[in-house]
C-alpha positions as semicolon CSV with decimal commas, in nm:
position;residue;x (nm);y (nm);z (nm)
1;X;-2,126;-2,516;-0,117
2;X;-1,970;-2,628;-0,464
3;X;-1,720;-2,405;-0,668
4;X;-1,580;-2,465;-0,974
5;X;-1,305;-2,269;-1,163
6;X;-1,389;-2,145;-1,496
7;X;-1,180;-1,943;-1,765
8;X;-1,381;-1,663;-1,918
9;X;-1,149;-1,568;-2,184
10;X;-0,805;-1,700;-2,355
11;X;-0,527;-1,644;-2,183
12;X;-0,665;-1,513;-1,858
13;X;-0,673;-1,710;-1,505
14;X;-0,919;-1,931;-1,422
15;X;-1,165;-1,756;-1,182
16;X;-1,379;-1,956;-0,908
17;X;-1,797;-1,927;-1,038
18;X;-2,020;-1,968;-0,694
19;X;-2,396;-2,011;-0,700
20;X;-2,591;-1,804;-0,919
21;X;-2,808;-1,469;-0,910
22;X;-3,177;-1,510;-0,734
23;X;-3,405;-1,325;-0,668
24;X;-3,382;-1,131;-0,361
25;X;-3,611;-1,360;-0,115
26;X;-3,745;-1,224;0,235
27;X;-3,931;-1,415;0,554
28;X;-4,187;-1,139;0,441
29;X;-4,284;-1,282;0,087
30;X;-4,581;-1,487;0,171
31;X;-4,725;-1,200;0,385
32;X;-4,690;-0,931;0,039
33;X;-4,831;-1,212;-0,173
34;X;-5,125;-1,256;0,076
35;X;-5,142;-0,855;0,156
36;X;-5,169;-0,803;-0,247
37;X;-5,454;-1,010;-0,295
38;X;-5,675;-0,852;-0,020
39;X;-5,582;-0,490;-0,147
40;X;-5,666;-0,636;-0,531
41;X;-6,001;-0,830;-0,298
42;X;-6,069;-0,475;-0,164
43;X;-6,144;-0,323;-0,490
44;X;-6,036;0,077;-0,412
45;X;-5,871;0,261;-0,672
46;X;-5,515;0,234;-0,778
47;X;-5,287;0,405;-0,501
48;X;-4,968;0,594;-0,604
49;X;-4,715;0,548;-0,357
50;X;-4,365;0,747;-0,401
51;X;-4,057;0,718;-0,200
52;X;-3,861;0,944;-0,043
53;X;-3,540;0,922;0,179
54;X;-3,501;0,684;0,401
55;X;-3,155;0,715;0,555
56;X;-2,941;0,518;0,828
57;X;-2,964;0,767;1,130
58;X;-2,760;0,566;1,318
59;X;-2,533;0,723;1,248
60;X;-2,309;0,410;1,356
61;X;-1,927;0,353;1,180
62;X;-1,613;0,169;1,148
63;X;-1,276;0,292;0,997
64;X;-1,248;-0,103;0,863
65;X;-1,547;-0,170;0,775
66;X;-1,745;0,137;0,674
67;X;-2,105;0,197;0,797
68;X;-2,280;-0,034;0,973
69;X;-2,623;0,032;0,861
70;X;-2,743;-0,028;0,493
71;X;-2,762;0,295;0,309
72;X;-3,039;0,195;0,079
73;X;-3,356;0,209;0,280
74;X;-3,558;0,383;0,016
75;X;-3,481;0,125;-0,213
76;X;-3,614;-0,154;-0,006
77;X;-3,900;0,007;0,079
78;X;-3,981;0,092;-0,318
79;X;-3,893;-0,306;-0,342
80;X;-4,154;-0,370;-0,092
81;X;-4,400;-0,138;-0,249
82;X;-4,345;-0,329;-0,621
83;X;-4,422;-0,674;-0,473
84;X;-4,736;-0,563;-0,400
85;X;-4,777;-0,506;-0,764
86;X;-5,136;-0,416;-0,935
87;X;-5,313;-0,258;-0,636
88;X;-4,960;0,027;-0,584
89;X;-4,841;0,216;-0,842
90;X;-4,494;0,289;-0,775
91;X;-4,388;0,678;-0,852
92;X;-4,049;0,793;-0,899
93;X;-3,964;1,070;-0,688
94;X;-3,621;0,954;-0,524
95;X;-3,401;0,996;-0,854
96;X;-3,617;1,184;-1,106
97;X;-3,287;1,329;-1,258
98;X;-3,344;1,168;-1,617
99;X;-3,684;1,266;-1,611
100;X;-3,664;1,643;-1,542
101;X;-3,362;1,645;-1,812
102;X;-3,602;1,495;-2,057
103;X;-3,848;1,767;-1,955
104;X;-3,609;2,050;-1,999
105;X;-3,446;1,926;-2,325
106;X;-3,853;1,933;-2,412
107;X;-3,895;2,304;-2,291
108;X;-3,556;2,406;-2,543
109;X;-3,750;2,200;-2,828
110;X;-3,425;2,002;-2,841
111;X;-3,591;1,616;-2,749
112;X;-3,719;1,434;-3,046
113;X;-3,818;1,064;-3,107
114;X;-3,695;1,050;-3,466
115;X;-4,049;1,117;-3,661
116;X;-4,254;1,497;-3,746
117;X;-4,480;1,610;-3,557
118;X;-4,739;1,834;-3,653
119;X;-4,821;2,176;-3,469
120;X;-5,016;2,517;-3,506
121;X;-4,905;2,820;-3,505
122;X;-4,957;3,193;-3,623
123;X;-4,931;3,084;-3,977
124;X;-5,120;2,754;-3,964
125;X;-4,976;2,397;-3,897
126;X;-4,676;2,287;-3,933
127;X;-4,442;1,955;-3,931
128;X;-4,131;2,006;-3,651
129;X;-3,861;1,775;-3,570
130;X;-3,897;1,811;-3,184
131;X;-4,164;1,696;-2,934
132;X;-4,400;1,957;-2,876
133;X;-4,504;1,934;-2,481
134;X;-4,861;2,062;-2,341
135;X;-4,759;2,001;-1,958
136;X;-4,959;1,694;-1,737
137;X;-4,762;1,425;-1,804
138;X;-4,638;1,356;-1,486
139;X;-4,872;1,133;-1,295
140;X;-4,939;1,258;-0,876
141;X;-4,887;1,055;-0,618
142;X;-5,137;1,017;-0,368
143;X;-4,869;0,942;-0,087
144;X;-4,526;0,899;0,007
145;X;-4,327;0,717;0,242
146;X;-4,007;0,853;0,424
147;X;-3,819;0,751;0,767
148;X;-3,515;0,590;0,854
149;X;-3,350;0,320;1,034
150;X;-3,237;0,496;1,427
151;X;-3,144;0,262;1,612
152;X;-2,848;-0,019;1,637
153;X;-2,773;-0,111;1,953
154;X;-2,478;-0,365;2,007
155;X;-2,445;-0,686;2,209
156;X;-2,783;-0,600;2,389
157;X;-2,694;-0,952;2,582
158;X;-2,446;-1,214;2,558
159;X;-2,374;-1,549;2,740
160;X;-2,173;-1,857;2,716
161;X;-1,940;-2,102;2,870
162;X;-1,575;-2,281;2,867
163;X;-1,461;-2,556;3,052
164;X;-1,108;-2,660;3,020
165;X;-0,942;-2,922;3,163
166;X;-0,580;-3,015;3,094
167;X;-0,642;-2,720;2,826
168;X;-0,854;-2,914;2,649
169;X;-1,233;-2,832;2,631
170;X;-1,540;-2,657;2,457
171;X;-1,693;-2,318;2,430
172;X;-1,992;-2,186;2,330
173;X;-2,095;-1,806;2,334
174;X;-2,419;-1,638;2,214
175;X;-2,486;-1,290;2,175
176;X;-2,772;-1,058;2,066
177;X;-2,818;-0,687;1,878
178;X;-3,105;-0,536;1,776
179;X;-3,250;-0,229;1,491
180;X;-3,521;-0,007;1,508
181;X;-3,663;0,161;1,170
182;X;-3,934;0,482;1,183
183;X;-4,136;0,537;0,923
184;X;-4,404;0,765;0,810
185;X;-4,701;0,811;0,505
186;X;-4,767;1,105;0,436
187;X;-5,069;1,301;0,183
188;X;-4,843;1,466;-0,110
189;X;-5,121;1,715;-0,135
190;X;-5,221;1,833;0,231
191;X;-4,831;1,671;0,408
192;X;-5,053;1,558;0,653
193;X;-4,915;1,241;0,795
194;X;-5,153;0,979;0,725
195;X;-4,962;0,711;0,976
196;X;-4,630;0,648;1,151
197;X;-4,458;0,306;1,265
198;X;-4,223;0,223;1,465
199;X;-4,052;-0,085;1,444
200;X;-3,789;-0,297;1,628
201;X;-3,603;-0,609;1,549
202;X;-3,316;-0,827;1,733
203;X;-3,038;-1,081;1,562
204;X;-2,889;-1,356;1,761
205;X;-2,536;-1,498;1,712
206;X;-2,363;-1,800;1,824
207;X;-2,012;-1,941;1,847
208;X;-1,908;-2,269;1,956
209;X;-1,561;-2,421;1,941
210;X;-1,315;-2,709;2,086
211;X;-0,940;-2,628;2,163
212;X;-0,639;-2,810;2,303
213;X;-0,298;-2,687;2,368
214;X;-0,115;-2,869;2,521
215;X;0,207;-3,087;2,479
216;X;0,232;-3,477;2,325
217;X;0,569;-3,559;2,413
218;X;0,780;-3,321;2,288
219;X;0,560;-3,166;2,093
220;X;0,353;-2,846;2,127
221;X;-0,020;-2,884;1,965
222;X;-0,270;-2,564;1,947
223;X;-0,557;-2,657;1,782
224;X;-0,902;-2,447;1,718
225;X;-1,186;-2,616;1,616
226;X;-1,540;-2,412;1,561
227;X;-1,824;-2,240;1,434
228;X;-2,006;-1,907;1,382
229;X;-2,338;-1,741;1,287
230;X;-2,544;-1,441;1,285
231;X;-2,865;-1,372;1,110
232;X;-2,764;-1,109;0,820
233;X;-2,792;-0,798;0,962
234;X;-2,902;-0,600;0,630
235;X;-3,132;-0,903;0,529
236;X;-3,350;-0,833;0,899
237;X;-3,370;-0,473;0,799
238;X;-3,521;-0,522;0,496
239;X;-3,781;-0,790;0,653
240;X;-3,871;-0,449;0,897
241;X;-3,888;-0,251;0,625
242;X;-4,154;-0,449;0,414
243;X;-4,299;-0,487;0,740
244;X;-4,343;-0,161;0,731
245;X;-4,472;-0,077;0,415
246;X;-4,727;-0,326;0,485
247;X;-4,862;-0,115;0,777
248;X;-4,841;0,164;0,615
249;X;-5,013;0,164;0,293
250;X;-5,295;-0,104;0,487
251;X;-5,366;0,202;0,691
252;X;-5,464;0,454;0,390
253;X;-5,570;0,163;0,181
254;X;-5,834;0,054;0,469
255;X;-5,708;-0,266;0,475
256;X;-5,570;-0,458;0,796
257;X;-5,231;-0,608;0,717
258;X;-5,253;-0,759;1,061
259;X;-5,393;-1,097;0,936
260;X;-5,174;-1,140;0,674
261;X;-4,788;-1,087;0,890
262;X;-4,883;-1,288;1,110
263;X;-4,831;-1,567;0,846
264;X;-4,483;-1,403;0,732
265;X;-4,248;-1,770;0,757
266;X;-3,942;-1,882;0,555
267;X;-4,123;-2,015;0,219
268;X;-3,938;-2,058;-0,080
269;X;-4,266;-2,222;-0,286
270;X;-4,420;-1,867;-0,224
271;X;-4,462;-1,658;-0,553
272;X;-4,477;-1,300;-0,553
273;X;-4,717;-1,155;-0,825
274;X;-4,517;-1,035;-1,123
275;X;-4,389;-0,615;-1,061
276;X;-4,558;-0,399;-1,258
277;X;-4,578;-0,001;-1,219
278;X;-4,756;0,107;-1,587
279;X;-5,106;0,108;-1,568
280;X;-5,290;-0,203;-1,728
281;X;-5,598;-0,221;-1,909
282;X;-5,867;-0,473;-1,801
283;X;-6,110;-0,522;-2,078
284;X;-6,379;-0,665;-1,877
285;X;-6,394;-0,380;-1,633
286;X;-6,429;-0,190;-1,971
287;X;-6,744;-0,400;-2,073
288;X;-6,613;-0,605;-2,309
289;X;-6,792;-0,975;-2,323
290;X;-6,656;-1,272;-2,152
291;X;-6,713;-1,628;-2,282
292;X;-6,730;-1,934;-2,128
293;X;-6,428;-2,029;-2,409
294;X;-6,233;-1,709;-2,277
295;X;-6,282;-1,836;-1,899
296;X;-6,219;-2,190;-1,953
297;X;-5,906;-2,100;-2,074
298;X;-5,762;-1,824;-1,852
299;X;-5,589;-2,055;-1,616
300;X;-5,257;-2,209;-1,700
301;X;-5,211;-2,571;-1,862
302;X;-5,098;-2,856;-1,637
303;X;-5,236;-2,721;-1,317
304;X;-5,337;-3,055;-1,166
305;X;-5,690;-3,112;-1,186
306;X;-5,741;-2,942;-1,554
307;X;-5,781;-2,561;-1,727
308;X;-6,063;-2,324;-1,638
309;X;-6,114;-2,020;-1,358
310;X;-5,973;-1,998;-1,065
311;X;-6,146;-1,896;-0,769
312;X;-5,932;-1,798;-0,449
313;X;-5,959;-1,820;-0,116
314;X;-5,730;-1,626;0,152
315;X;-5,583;-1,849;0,401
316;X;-5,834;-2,019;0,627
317;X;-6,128;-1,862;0,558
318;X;-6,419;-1,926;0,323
319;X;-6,522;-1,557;0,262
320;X;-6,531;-1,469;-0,076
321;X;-6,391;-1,101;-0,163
322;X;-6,471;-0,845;-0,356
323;X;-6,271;-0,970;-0,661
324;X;-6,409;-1,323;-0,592
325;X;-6,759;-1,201;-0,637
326;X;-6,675;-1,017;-0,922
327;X;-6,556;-1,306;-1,137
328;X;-6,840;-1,518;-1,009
329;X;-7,050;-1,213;-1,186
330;X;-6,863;-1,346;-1,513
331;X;-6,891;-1,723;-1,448
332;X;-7,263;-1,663;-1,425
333;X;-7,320;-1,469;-1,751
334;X;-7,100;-1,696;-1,949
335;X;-7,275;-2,042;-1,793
336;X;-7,589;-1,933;-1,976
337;X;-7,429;-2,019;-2,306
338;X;-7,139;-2,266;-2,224
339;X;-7,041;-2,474;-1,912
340;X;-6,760;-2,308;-1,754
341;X;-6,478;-2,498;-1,540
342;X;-6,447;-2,346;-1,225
343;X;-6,144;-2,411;-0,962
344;X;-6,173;-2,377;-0,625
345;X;-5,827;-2,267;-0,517
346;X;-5,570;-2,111;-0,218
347;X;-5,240;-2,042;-0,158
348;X;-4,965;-2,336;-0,123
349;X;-4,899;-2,177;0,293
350;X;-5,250;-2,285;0,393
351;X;-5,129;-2,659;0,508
352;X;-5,404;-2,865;0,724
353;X;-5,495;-3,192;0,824
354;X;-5,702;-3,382;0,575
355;X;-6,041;-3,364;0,812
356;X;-5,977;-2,992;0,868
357;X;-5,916;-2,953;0,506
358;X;-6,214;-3,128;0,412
359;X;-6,428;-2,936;0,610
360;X;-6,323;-2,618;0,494
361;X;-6,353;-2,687;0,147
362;X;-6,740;-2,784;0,215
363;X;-6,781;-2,461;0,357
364;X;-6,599;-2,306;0,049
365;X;-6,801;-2,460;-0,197
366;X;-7,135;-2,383;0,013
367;X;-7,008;-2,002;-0,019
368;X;-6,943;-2,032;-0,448
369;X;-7,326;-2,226;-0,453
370;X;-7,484;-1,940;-0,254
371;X;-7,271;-1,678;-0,444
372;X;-7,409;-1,838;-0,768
373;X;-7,767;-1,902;-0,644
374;X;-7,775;-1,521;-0,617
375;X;-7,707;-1,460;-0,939
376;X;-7,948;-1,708;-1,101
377;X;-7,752;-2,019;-1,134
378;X;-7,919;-2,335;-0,928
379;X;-7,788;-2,635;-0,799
380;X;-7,901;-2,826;-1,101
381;X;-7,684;-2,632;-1,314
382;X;-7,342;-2,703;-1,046
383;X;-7,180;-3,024;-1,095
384;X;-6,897;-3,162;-0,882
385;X;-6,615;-3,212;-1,106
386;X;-6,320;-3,344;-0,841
387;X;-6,193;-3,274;-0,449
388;X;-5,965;-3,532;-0,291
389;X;-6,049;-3,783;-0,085
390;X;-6,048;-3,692;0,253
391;X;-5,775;-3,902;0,387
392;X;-5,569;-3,719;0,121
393;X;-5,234;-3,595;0,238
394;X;-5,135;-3,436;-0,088
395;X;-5,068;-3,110;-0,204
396;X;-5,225;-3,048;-0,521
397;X;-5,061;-2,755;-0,658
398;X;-5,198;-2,519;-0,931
399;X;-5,067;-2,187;-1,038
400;X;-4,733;-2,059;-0,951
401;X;-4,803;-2,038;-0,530
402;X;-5,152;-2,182;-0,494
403;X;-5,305;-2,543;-0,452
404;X;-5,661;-2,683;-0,593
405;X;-5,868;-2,840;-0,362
406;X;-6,185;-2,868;-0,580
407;X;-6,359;-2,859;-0,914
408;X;-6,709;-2,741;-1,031
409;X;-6,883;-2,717;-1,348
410;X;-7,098;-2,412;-1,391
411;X;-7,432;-2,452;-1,616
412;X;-7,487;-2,720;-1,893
């Protein structure tokens, strides 16, 4: 690790300027990334998911050090719940203090946003200063999650071994903790508990070290030489946690999270899909008309094999979901005027052997012909535009977290 000094203003000390801020990166990422896509695949409505308190029950301490269990389990969990992004809505409920301030400053006809607004009363309408307020605008929740962490259990098992001779020699010790977290979804409307978990985790340390004391001559030499690691404690809580949430919201979603932690691996290349907890319009759900133009240009520039659509696939597997279907709906409509470039695509963790990979993408682009032939589109009108070779070792990346592994051309 590199530090430098650096002065941040005259006349003060120079201060020492370590790595910089990141974000926040879990074992756990690829398996939200993955879980989002199926619940987005699944095509349900829009769950609202609040947070309420989930404490440290531990209830563990130290007069040095503090607690020894993070106190901010709810916000991990409403962490977890925002990587999942478009398919969860994210409701406040653990600090709503602003909020119901707002409201109350409403109620007293003391909030305004700087502009008239026009009401009716006994005498007709007129223009007031404040907002007037009609009730409803708090959105429900359809759920909420709330647990804690209750267990921490300390040096669970340790081992290790010095040999000395001469008092000079090695050591090497290794020891082992583990956490447990509860949690629980529950209905907001009926607080009928939808589903519980119960999870466990365990951290494994090491030391190692060389020492000598002894004399040389007259001289007296005590020297320590060694090393020292634990997997962050708070760090593995937070992996349990999103863990969690997975479970959790799979199990009133309908959707088995199963498949997708079982891939959870350390995977920086992974990218989450971008937080959002307003609701966002999608014009073509709306009915608005999609061109082949609009299509062909949806993707991002410089994604390897060119612009257009991209189709993905979950890991492994050449089923196409519900969104997949529902774009091909588009692709179809807007091939009857203009070719349309068509990608298919899947995430940057799927890694196989070139013959494996091969295969797999024949069955992938068997599923897209099919798909298409349903919908009125030949194979006259699907033209292969690229796919590697198949003693191809490389990873031809697209978007942010996905690769390409083929392209078609859709009617023309």
């Amino acid at each position: 690790m590199t530090l430098k000094q650096q002065r941040l203003a005259p006349g003060e000390e120079p201060v020492l300027i370590g790595a910089a801020a990141r974000d926040n990166r879990t074992p756990m990422d690829p398996a939200l990334a993955c879980f989002s896509a199926q619940l987005s695949a699944a095509q349900r409505d829009r769950l609202v998911i609040a947070v309420g308190d989930v404490r440290d029950f531990t209830g563990k301490y130290s007069v040095s050090e503090g607690t020894a269990i993070t106190q901010g389990g709810a916000l991990m969990v409403a962490s977890a719940l925002g990587k999942l992004a478009g398919p969860v809505t994210l409701a406040e409920r653990f600090d709503p203090t602003i909020g119901e301030r707002e409201l109350g400053y409403t109620e007293r006809r003391q909030l305004g946003d700087g502009n008239a607004h026009s009401v009716s009363g006994a005498t007709g309408a007129s223009n007031v200063p404040w907002l007037p307020y009609y009730g409803g605008s708090i959105a429900a929740s359809d759920y909420y999650i709330v647990g804690g962490i209750t267990e921490l259990n300390y040096n669970i098992r340790s081992g290790g071994a010095e040999v000395r001779v001469g008092q000079v020699g090695p050591k090497v010790r290794t020891y082992t903790q583990s956490v447990a977290i509860d949690l629980r979804i529950v209905d907001t409307r009926s607080l009928l508990v939808a589903r519980t978990v119960s999870l466990t985790k365990q951290f494994t340390g090491y030391e190692v070290g060389f020492n000598t004391f002894r004399f040389f001559g007259s001289e007296l030499f005590d020297v320590n030489l060694g090393a020292k690691g634990q997997e962050p404690l708070q760090l593995g809580i937070r992996t349990t946690l999103e863990e969690a949430t997975m479970r959790l919201v799979g199990a009133v979603a309908g959707v088995d999270a199963q498949g997708c932690i079982a891939m959870q691996s350390w995977n920086p290349a992974i990218s989450l899909p971008p937080i959002g907890f307003a609701e966002r319009a999608d014009p073509v759900s709306k009915g608005a008309v999609v061109t082949a133009q609009a299509l062909n240009t949806a993707a991002q520039p410089g994604s390897g094999t060119g612009d257009g659509v991209a189709l993905m696939f979950e890991p492994g597997s050449s089923d196409l979901g519900g969104s997949a279907l529902a774009l091909l709906d588009r692709v179809a409509g807007a091939a009857r005027a203009a070719p349309v470039e068509v990608r298919i695509a899947a995430r940057d963790v799927e890694v196989l052997e070139p013959a494996k990979r091969d295969a797999l993408t024949d069955q992938r682009i068997a599923a897209v012909v099919a798909a298409l032939a349903a919908r009125g589109v030949g194979k006259a009108g699907i033209a292969l535009r690229w796919r590697p070779a198949p003693s191809d070792t490389t990873l031809h990346r697209g978007e942010a977290g996905a690769q390409n592994l083929a392209r078609l051309r859709i009617g023309g």
